[in-house]
N, C-alpha and C positions, 0 to 999 in steps of 0.2 A: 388229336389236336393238342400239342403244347404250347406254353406259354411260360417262359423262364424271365423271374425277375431277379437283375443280380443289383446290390448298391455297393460302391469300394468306395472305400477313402483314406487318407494318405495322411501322417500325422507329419511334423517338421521335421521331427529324428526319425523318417523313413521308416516307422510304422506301419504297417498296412492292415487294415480291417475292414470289414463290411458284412454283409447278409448275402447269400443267393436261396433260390426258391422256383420248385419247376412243378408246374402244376401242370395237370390233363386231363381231359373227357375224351369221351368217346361217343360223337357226334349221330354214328350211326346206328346206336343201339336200341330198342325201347326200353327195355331195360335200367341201363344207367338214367334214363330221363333228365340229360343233361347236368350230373353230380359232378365238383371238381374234384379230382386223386391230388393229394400228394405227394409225389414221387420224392422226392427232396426240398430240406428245408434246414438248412446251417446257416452259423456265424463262424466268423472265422478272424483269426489273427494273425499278422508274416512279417516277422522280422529277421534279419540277415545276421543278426547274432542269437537271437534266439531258434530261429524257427516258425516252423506254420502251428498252431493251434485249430483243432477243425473242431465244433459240438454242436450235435446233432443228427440229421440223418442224413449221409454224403448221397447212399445206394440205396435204390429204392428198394423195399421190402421184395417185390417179386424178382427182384435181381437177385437178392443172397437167398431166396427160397427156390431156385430156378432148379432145377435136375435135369441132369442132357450128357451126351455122349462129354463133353468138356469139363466136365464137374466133376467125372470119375479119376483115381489115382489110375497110371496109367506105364505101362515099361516097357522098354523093350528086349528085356530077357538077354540082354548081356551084361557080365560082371567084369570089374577090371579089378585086375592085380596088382 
């Protein structure tokens, strides 16, 4: 079960800022006994001359620690000239 809270807002000069945040349990387990994860939890900043500013944590931890056939460097054993 998630549950994503985002806040944006908008300054005059076309600023953009806010918060998101995506939290989860896991309903079924006994285990977890109902504990919330933090999956993600940034601030962030976007503006059209500067750019996005992200700090924080966009990906959740078990994302960038994940291992799996897609995560390996991978070729196909032809070279070009």
């Amino acid at each position: 079960c998630c549950l994503f809270i985002n806040a944006n807002f908008k300054t005059n000069s076309d600023l953009k800022y806010g918060i998101a945040t995506k939290l989860e349990t896991e309903l079924s387990s006994d285990q977890n006994r109902g504990r919330l994860d933090i999956d993600q939890a940034f601030v962030f900043a976007d503006s059209e001359n500067y750019g996005k500013l992200e700090f924080g944590n966009a990906i959740a931890v078990n994302q960038k620690m994940k291992v799996g056939p897609a995560a390996f460097v991978r070729g196909n054993g032809v070279s070009v000239q």
